[in-house]
C-alpha positions as CSV (number, residue, x, y, z in Angstrom):
1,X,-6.3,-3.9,15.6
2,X,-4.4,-0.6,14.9
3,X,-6.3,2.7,14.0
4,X,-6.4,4.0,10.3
5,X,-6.9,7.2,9.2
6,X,-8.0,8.6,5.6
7,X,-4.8,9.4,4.7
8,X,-6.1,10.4,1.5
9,X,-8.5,12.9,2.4
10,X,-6.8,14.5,4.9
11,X,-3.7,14.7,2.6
12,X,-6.1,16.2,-0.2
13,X,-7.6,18.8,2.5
14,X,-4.5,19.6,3.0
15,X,-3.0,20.2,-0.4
16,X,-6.1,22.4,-1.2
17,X,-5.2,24.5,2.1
18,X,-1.9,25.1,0.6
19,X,-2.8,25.2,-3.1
20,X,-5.1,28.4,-1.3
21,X,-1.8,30.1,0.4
22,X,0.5,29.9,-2.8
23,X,1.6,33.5,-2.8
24,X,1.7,34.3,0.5
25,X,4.7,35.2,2.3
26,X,6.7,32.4,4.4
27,X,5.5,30.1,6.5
28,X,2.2,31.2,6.1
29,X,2.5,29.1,2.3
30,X,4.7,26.0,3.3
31,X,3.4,24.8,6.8
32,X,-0.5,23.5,7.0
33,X,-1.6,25.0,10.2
34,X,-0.1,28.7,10.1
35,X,-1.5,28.4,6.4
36,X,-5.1,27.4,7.3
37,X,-5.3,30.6,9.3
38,X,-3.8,32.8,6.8
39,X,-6.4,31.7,4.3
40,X,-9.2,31.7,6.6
41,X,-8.4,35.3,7.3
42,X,-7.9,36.1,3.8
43,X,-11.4,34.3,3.4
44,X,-12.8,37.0,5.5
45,X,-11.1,39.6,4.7
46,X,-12.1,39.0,0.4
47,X,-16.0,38.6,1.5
48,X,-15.6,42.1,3.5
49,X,-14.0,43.6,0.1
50,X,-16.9,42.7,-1.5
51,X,-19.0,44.3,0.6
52,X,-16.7,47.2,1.1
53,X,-16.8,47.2,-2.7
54,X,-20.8,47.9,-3.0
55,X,-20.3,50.8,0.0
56,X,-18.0,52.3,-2.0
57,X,-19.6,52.2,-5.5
58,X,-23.1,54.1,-3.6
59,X,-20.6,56.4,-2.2
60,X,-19.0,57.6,-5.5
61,X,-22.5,57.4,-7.4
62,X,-24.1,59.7,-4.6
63,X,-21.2,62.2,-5.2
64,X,-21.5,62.2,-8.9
65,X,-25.5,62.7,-8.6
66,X,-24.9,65.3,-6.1
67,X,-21.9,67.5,-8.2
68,X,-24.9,67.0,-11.3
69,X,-27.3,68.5,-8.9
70,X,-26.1,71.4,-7.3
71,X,-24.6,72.7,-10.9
72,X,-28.3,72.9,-11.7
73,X,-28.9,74.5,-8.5
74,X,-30.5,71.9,-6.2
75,X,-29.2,69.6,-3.7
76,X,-29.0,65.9,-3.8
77,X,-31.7,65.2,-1.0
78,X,-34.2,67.2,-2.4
79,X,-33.6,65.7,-6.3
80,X,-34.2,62.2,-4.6
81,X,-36.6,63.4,-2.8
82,X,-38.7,65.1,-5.9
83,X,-37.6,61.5,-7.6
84,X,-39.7,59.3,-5.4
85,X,-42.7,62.0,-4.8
86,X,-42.9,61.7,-8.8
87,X,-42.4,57.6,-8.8
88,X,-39.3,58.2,-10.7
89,X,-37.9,55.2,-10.7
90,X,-34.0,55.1,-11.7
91,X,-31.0,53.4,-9.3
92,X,-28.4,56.2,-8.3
93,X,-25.8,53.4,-10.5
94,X,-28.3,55.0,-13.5
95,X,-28.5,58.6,-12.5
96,X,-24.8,58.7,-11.9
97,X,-24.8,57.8,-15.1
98,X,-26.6,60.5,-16.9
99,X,-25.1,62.9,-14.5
100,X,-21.7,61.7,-16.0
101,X,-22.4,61.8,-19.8
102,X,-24.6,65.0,-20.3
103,X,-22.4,67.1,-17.7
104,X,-19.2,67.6,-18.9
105,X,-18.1,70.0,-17.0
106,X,-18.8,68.9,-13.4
107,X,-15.6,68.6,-11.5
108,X,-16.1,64.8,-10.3
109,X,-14.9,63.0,-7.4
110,X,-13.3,59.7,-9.0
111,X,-11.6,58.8,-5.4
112,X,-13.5,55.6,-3.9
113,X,-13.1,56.3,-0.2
């Protein structure tokens, strides 16, 4: 008796591959196996922009905190510092915040690094 494979799932697995890879340059969007790696990279490389995303986002936060800061004449570390001596509770997202609407004037660093 002569072997069968699910033609239909393996056809369906591999539309969704492709359906993934619309977009992408060449090969890498018409032929199944050069596509399957493009998109598993691209997999990787979306869930390390996420990431990246949050690193960045702290970064920028901590800059704005720390401009806010020294214009009132103390450094960032020791305002965190004086923060969780006092149980001030606040997430730097917050502070960078406050820092942003009730100093005007602070020259702020809007690059994300």
């Amino acid at each position: 008796m002569p072997r069968s494979g699910n033609a239909v799932a393996s056809k369906k697995h591999k539309k969704k591959i492709l359906n993934y890879a619309k977009g992408f340059y060449g090969a890498r969007s018409k032929l199944y196996t050069v596509a399957k790696n493009a998109v598993e990279k691209s997999f990787q490389y979306s869930y390390m922009g996420r990431k990246m995303k949050k690193r960045n986002f702290r970064k920028l936060w901590i800059k704005r905190i720390n401009a806010a800061a020294r214009k009132n004449g103390i450094s960032y570390s020791n305002l965190i510092f004086f923060f969780n001596k006092k149980n001030f509770v606040l997430n730097r997202k917050g502070l960078a915040d406050l820092a942003m609407k009730n100093f005007k004037n602070v020259n702020y660093c809007y690059c994300l690094d």
